[in-house]
N, C-alpha and C positions, 0 to 999 in steps of 0.2 A: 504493500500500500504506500510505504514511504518513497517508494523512485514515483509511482505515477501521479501523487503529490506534487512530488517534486515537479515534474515534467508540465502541470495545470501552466496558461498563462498566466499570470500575476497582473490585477486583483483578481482572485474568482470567489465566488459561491460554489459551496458543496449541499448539494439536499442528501439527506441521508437517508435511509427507510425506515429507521426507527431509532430511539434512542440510544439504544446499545451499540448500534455502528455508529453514531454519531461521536458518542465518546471515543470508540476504538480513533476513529479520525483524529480529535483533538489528540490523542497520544501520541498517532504518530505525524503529529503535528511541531508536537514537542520534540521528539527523537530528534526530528529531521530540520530544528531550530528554524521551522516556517513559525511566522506570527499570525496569532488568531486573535482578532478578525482582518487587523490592516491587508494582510496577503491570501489570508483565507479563512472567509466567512463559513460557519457551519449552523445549521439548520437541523433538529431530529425530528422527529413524528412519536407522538403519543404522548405527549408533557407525562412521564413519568418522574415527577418531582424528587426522588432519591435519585436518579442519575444524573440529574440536571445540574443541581445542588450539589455533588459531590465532586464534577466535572468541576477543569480547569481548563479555560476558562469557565464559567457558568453557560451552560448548555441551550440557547434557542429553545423554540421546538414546537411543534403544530401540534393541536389537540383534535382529536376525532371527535367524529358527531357518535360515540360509539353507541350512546343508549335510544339515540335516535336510530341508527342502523340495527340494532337487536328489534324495536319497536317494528321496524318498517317486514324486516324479514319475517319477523313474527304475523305480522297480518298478511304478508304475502303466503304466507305456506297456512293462515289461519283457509284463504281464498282459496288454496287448490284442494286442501281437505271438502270444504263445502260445494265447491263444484269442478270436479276434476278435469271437466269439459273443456273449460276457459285456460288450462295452463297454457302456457306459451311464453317464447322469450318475451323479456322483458327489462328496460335499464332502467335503472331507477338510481339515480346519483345523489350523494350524499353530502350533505358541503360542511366542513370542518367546522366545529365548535370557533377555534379561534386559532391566532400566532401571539406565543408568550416571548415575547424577546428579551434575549440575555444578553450577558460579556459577550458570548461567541457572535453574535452579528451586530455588535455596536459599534457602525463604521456608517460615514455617511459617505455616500461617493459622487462629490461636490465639486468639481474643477474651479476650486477657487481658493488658493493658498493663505488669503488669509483668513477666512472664517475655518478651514479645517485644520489650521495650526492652533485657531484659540479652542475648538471643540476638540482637540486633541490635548490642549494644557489643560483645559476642564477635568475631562476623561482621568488625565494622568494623577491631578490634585485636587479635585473635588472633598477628601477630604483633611485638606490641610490649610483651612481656612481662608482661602485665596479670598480676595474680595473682585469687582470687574473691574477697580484699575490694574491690576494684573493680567487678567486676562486680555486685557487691550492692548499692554505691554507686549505679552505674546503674539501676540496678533498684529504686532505693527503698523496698525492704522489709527486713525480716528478712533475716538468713543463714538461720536455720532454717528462714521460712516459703518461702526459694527455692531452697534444696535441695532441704525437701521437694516444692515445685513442676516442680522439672526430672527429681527420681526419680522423680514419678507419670506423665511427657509422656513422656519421652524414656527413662526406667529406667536412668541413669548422675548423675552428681554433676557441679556445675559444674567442677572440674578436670579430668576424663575429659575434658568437653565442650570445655574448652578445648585439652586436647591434642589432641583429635582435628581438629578444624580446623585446628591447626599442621601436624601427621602431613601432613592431603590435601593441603595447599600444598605443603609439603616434598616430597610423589610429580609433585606435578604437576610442579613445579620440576626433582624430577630425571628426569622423561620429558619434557618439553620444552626443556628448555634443556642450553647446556654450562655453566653455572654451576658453579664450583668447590664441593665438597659443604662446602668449611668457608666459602663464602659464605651458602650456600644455611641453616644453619645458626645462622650470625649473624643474616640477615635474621630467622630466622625466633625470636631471644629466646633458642635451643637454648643451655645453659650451655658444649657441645664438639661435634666431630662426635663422640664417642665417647658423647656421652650420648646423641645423636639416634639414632646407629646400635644403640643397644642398644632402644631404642623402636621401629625398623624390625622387628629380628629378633622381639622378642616380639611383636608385633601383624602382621604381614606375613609373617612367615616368611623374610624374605631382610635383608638388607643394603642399604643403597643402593646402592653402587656393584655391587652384584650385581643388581640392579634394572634401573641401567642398563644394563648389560650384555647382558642378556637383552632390554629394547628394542633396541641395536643389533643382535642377532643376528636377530631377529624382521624386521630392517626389511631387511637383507641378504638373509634369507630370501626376503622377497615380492618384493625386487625385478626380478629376472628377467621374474617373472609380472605385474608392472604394467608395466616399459616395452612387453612383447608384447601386452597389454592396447590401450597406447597407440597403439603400432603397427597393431595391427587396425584398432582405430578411423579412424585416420588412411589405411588402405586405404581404407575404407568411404569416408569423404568425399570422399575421390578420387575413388573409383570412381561415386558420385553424381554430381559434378560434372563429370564426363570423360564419363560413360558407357559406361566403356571398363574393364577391367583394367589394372593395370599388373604390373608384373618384377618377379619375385623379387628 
């Protein structure tokens, strides 16, 4: 995988088939000291939130219409039970839940040197306090002519821009880690967590620590239905290699 990497013309997008190759890519991403995203954007399918989150960079990734698809199959074969008459080909397309975008595709591909050298200093220091005369310093132009630059691309002001790439680190941090929130805050420049958390509620609708909360309740949730998951599976391979069932 790493030579026909390598061999990609630079910049490219890779769509992957699912997450799992998705990562594998970012790995040999890294082996092969290609940078993700500037020279290779990566993309997975199925937002499975442990690979995503565990991925280095932070994994992209399209989410499936899946329970719409179980829905639709389901009254499709409910249709050929009730009249076996009417079967026939049939497409029936299903269109993706959504695109979760991460580190792996946070690259704007802008032919214009000085807005993607300051959205690059952003990127690199968003959380080390920068303020926009900095960023404009980066950026070697005008204040005015790169505000007005980033209100025309993007329709928000360089400090929007800057908080909002604090804000996504700050969620990621607090869905993947047990980072203490007045850490997670520090790192991230926040003056308290009391100012962070006021930035949560009017932009998110929650709290952090109600955030988190609702990730572990979510993850309590599913897990019943993944270790049975696991379980199956691991019948299955038995049952393959044995050729035999085994005991409840």
């Amino acid at each position: 995988m790493g030579a026909w990497l390598r061999s990609l013309p630079k910049p490219v997008g890779v769509l992957a088939s699912n997450d799992i190759r998705g990562r594998q890519i970012l790995e040999s991403c890294r082996d092969c000291s290609l940078r993700v995203p500037e020279e290779i954007a990566v993309l997975g399918v199925d937002k499975d939130e442990l690979l995503c989150s565990l991925s280095s960079p932070l994994l992209s990734s399209v989410e499936q219409g899946a329970k719409r698809l179980g829905y639709e199959a389901a009254r499709f074969l409910d249709g050929l039970i009730r009249k076996p008459a009417s079967a026939g080909a049939r497409k029936n397309v299903i269109d993706p839940f959504g695109l979760f975008a991460r580190s792996s595709t946070d690259v704007l591909a802008i032919d214009d040197p000085h807005f993607t050298g300051a959205m690059r200093f952003i990127a690199q220091n968003f959380g080390k306090g920068i303020s926009v005369e900095d960023v404009v310093a980066a950026g070697c132009v005008s204040r005015s002519g790169l505000e007005r630059n980033f209100r025309t691309r993007l329709g928000v002001s360089i400090g929007a821009t800057i908080r909002r790439y604090q804000l996504e680190r700050a969620r990621e941090l607090i869905l993947t880690t047990n980072l203490p929130l007045k850490e997670i805050a520090a790192n991230l420049s926040y003056p308290s967590v009391q100012h962070m958390t006021t930035i949560f509620r009017k932009t998110l609708g929650h709290q952090p620590a109600r955030l988190r909360q609702m990730m572990v309740s979510e993850i309590w949730t599913r897990l019943p239905a993944l270790v049975l998951v696991h379980i199956n599976r691991l019948r299955i391979l038995i049952i393959d290699s044995a050729g035999s069932s085994i005991a409840d």
